[in-house]
N, C-alpha and C positions, 0 to 999 in steps of 0.2 A: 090350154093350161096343162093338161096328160102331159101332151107332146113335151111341152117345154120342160117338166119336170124329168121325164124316161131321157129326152136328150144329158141335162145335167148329170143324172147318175149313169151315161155311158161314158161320158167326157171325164167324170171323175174314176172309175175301173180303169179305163184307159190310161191316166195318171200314174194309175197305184201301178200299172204291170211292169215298166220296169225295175221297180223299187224289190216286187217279189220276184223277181228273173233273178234278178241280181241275190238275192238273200240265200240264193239255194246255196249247200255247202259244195264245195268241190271233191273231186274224186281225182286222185293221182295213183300212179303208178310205185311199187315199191320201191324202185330205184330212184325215183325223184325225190321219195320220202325220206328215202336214206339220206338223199346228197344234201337238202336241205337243213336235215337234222345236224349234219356234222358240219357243212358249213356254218351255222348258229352255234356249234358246240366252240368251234376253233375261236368264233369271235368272243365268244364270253371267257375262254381261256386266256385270252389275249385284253381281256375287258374292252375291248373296240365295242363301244354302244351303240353310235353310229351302223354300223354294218349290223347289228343287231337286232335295231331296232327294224331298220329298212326291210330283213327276214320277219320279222312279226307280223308282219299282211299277209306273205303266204304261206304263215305255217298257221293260222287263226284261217284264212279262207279253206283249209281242206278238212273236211268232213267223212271222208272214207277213202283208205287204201288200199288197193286191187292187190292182191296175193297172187303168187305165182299159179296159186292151184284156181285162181278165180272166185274166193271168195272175198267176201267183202270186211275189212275191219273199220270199226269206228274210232276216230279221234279226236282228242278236244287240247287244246292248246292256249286258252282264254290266261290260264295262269301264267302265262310267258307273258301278256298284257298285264298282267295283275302284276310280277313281277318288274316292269319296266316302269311302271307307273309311280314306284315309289321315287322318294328323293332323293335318295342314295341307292341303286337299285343293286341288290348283292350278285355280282358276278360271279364268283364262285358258290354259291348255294345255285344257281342257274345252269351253270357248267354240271354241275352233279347230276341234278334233276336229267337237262339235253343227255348226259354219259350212261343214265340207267337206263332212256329209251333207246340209245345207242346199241348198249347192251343185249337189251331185251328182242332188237331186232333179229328177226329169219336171219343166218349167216349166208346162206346159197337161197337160187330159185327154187329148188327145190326145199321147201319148206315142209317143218316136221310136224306132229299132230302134238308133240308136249313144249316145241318154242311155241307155236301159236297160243295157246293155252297162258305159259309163261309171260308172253307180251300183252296178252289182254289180261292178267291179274295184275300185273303192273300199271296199267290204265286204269284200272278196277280200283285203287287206292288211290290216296291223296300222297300228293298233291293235284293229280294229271287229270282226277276225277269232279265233274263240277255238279253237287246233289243240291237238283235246283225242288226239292220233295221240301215242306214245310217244317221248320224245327220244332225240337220237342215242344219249346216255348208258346211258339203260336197254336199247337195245338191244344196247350193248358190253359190259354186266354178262351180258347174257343166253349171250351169245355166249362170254364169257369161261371162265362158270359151267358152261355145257354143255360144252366143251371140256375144262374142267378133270373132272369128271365121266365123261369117253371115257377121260381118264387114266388113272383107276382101277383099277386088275385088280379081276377079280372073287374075293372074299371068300370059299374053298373052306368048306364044311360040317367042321368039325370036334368032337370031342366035349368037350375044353375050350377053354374060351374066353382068349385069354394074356391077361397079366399086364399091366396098361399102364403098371405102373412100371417093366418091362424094355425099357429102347428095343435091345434086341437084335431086338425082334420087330416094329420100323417099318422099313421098306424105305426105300431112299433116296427113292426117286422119292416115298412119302408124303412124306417132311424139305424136300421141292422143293416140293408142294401145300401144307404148313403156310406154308412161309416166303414162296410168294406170294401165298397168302391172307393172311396179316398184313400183308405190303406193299400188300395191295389196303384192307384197313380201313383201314390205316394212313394212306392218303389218303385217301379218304373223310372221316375224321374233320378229317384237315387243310383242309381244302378247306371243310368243314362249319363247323371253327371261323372262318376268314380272312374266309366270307359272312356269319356273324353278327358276328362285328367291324367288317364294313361297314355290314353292317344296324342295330345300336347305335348308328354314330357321330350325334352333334347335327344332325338338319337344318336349313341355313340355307335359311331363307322369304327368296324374295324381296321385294325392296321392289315394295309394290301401290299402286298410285295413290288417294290421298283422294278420296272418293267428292267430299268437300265442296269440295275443289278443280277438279272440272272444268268444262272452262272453258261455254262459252256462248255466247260471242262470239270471234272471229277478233282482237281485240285482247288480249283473256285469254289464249288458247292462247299467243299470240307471247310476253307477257311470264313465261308460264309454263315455258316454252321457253328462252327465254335466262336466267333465273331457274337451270332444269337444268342448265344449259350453264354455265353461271356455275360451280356447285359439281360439274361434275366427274361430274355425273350425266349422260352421254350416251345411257345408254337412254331414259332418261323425256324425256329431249330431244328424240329421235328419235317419240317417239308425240306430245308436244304439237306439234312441226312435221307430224304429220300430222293433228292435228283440226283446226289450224286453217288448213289447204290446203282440209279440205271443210265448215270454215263459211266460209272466202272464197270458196267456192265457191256455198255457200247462200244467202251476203247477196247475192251479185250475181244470183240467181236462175237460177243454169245450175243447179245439184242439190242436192235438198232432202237435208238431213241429218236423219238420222234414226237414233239410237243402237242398233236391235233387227237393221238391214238388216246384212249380210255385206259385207266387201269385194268379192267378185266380184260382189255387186248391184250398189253403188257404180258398176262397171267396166261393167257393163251397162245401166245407163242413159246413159251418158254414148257408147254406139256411136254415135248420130248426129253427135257434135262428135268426129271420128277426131284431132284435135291435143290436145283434152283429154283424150282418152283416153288417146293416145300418151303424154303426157308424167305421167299420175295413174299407171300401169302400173308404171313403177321406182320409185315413190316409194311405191306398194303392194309390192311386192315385197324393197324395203329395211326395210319397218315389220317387216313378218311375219317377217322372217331374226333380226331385231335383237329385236323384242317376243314373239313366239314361239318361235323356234329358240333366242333366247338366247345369238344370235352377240354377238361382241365386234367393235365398231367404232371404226378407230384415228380420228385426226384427219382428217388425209386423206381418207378415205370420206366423213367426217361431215362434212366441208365442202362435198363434190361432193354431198352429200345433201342439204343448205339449200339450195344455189344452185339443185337441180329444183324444190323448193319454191315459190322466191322465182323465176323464171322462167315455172311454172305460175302465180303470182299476178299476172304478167307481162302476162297473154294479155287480161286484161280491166281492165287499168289499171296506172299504175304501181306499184314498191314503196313509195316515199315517201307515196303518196297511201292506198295502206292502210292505214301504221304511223300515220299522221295520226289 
């Protein structure tokens, strides 16, 4: 009987080893990490889910990547799952998220002591960060429950047991523990019902730019732009005024555009011209508030936001002669 028992629990170990073989997280190299990051970046730019989704296995299977200098960083990727999983999944909130690790990447092998630092505070934050540590909440149940519990007297040994239809035999101080226990469920379920009544409600999808619409040329963006502008659409306004800041920038041959690059790439080519720079900076900073954070821009802003535009298109010829 030993034996047959010691057999079964070697039969069943052996089961489980490859389930934990497999569970380990992976370890890739920085230049894998990179390519994969920015191929997932280009697909959410382009909102291809497909090709998106197919990178979400191996960007969730790696668990540390190897630094040029040999050490080891950790990564967690689980939100790009959390993110796919909805039912309208926000590709541009995605794109942002993939462009700030982009960002925060080592630029060369030779990696510095204040990027490393930089890319792991930015993992250090939410969203990239998953704090699986107990909420406040659970600890105030905890806390609540054990206290109620010290309440208690102890339950002396007796030889019958009373009657629990005679509430002669509950002590007040029980009538105290019933009634804020039920005031405690009692919220709970409220609180439980109010989140899934949120959670039900209809999500409104933003408006997503037609792939077949964008533009090409710095005279497309413009009229696509005031097109926006026309009906009252000032978001989408605000992004065609800024593609076509960097194909007027592209035709004039200060900086190649290129759809897959990040805005702070953008911003880092352009170090050597410090007035082009200076002046793309607010007008990146106004896109990302407006097309990302999903601020709301009145007139006013939105005026002082063309005129940086048309200003920066300024610097290497007139406006008349570009609208031309």
């Amino acid at each position: 009987m030993k034996r047959k028992s010691l057999l079964i629990v070697l039969i069943m170990l052996w089961c489980q080893l490859p389930i934990l073989t497999f569970a380990q997280p992976m370890e890739v190299s920085l230049t894998d990490y990179d390519r994969l990051l920015r191929a997932a970046y280009a697909a959410a730019q382009r909102g291809d889910l497909l090709e998106l989704r197919a990178l979400v296995d191996e960007l969730i299977a790696i668990g540390h990547v190897r630094m040029p200098n040999g050490e080891l960083a950790h990564v967690d990727h689980y939100w790009l799952a959390e993110a796919l999983g909805q039912s309208v999944p926000d590709t541009p909130a995605i794109a942002s998220r993939l462009g700030a690790l982009i960002d925060a990447l080592p630029p060369g092998t030779a990696i510095a002591a204040d990027a490393l630092q930089q890319w792991e505070a930015v993992l250090n934050e939410p969203p990239f960060n998953r704090d699986r540590s107990e909420s406040w909440f659970t600890r105030f149940l905890d806390w609540l429950l054990e206290g109620l519990a010290n309440l208690i007297p102890d339950i002396p040994d007796v030889p019958v047991a009373p009657e629990l239809s005679d509430p002669s035999q509950i002590t007040p101080i029980v009538w105290v523990i019933l009634a804020i226990t039920g005031l405690l469920f009692g919220g709970l379920i409220f609180f439980w019902a109010r989140n899934m009544r949120r959670a039900l409600r209809p999500v409104i999808q933003l408006a997503k730019p037609d792939a077949e619409a964008e533009p090409v040329t710095f005279s497309e963006a413009q009229q696509l732009a005031e097109a926006a502008q026309r009906a009252g659409d000032r978001r989408n306004a605000v992004r065609y005024l800024y593609l076509a800041a960097l194909l007027w920038l592209d035709e004039q041959k200060l900086l190649s555009f290129q759809r897959e690059l990040t805005n702070r790439e953008y911003l880092s080519r352009l170090r050597d011209q410090p007035p082009l720079y200076a002046q793309l900076t607010p007008i990146i900073a106004t896109f990302e508030a407006v097309w990302y954070g999903l601020q709301t821009i009145d007139e006013h802003t939105f005026r002082a936001y063309e005129q940086q535009v048309a200003t920066l298109i300024g610097q290497t010829g007139t406006y008349h002669e570009a609208t031309a």
